[in-house]
C-alpha positions in Angstrom: 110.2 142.2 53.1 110.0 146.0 52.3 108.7 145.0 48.5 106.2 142.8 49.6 104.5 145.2 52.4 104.9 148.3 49.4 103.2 145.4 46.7 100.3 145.0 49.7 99.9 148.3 50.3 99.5 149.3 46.8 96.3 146.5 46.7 95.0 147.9 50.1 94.8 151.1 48.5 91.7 153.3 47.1 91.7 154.8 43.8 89.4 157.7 45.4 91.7 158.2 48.5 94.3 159.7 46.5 91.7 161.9 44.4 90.4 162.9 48.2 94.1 163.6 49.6 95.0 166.0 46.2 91.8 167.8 46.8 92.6 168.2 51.3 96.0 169.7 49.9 94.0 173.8 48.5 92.4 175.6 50.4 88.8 174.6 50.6 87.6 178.4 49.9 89.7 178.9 46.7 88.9 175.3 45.4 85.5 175.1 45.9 84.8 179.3 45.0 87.2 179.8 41.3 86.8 175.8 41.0 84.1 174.6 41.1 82.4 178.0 38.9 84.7 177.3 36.2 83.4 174.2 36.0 80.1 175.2 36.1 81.0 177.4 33.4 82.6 174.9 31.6 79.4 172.6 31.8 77.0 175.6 30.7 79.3 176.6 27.7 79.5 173.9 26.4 76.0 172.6 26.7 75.3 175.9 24.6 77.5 175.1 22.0 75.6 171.7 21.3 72.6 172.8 21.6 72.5 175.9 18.9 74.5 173.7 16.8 71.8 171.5 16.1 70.1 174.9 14.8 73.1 175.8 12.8 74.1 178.5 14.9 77.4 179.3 16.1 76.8 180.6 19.7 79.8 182.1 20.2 79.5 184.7 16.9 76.8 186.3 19.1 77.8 186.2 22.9 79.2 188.4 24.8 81.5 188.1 28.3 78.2 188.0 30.4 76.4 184.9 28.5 79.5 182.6 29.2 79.6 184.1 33.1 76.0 183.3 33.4 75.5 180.1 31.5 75.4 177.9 34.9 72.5 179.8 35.8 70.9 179.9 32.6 70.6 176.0 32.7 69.8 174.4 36.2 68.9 171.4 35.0 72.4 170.9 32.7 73.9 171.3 36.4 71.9 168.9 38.1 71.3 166.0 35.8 75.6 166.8 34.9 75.8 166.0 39.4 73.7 163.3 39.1 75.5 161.8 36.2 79.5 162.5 38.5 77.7 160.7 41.5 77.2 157.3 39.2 80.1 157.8 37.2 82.0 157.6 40.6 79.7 154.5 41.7 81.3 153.0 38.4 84.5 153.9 38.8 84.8 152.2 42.2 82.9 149.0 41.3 85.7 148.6 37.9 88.2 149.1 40.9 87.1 146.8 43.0 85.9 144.2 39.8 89.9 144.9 39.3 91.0 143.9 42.6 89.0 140.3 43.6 88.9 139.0 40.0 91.5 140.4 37.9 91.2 137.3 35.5 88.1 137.9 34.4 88.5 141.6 34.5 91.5 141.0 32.4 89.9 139.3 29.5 87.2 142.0 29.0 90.7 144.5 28.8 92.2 142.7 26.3 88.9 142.5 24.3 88.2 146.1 25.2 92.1 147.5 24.1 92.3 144.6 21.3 94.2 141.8 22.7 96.9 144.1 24.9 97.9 142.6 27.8 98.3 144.3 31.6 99.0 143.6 34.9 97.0 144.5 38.5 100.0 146.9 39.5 100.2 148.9 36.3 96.4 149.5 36.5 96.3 150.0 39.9 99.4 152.6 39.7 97.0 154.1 36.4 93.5 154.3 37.7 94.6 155.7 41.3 96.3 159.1 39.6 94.1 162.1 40.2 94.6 163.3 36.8 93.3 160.3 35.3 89.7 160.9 37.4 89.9 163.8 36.9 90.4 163.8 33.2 87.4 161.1 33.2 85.2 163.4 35.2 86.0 166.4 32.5 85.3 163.7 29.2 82.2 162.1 31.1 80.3 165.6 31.5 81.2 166.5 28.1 80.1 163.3 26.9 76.4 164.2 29.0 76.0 167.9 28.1 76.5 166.9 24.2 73.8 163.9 25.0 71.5 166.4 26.7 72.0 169.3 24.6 71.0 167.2 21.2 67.9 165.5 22.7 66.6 169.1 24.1 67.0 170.4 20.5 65.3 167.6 19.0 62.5 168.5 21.4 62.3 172.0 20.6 62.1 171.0 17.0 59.0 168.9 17.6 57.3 171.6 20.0 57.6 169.2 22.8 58.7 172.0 25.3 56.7 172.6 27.8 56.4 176.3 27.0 55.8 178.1 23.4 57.3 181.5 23.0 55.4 183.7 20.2 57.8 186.8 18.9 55.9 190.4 18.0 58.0 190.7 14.7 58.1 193.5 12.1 57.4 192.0 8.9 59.9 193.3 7.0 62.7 191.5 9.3 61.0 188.3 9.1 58.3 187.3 6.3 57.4 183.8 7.3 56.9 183.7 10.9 54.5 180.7 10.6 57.4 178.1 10.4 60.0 179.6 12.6 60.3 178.0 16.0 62.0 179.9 18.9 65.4 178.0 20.1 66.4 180.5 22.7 68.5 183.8 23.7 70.9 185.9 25.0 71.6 189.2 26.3 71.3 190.7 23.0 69.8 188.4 20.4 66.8 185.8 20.1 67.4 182.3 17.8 64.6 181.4 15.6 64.5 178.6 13.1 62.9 177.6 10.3 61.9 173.9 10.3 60.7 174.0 6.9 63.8 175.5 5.4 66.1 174.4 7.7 67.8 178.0 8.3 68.3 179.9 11.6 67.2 182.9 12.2 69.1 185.6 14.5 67.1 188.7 15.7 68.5 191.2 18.0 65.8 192.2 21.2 65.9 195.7 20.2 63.6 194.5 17.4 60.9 192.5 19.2 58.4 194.3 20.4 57.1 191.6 22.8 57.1 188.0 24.0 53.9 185.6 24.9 54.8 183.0 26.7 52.2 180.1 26.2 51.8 176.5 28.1 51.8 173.5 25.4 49.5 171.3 27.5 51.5 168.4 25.4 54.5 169.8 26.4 57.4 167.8 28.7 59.5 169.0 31.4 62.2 167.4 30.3 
């Protein structure tokens, strides 16, 4: 009797309750202060590292302490498109639980073609999908997953001067010679990116150098 109320009561239950009742156990200040900013942090570092990458520039080489505090900020939108993208991987997440509990046939036949012909069974998924470390671990693979996606189409953009916004660099000649070709990727606290589209070669030029930046509207340009 005692297994068979246990067996119902592991059906009955919700893969986001125990998530929820993990959570309930910190303190809300802590968790949702150190938390949730080192994830933020997380996101914006490593949408960074994708992004220069596609320039050939290892972003790390030329930060400093300050950059990786203040990368949430520098990129809003990584934040809120990376929300966005938690709110329907959760929506997901839910509908493969409940796909899991009503028709586990059918759900077990895309498994075994998913993982190769391995078999399973309802209580060994349910007992794996309801573990806070394996959402969590999703969560942490999903937004990595979105800030590489985002991060290589913004480059590919920037490439093709499909920004919304041009920035023109006051450059002494004799630090760069062809300025005609270079493309401005972004900065930091101490150092502009440039790079060349024709040579395919990044350029790194530290502000004290510039003398100014225009900022001009590409009337062609996209948001995002």
């Amino acid at each position: 009797m005692n297994e068979e109320l246990l067996e119902q009561e592991e059906e009955d239950y919700n893969p986001l309750e125990g998530f929820k009742n993990t959570f309930k156990s910190f303190e809300w200040g802590i968790s949702l202060s150190v938390g949730g900013y080192l994830f933020l942090i997380f996101l914006g570092i490593t949408y960074n590292f994708f992004y220069f990458s596609s320039f050939r520039i290892n972003i790390f080489l030329f930060s400093e302490i300050n950059d990786f505090l203040m990368a949430p900020l520098a990129n809003p939108l990584v934040v809120i498109l990376a929300l966005m993208n938690v709110g329907l991987l959760f929506m997901l997440y839910y509908l493969n639980f409940l796909w899991m509990r009503k028709h586990f046939k059918s759900y077990q036949i895309a498994y075994r073609i998913m993982m190769l012909g391995k078999k399973t069974d309802i209580k060994k998924m349910n007992k794996y999908m309801t573990s806070p470390l394996y959402i969590i671990f999703s969560v942490l693979l999903y937004l990595f997953a979105s800030a590489q996606f985002y991060a290589t189409y913004r480059s590919t953009k920037t490439s093709h001067n499909k920004n919304i916004y041009h920035y023109k660099l006051s450059i002494d000649k004799d630090v760069v010679i062809n300025t005609d070709s270079l493309v401005y990727v972004g900065d930091n606290s101490a150092n502009y990116f440039l790079f060349d589209t024709l040579k395919r070669e990044a350029t790194v030029i530290p502000k004290e150098q510039v003398k100014f930046v225009k900022i001009i509207k590409n009337p062609k340009g996209r948001f995002l």
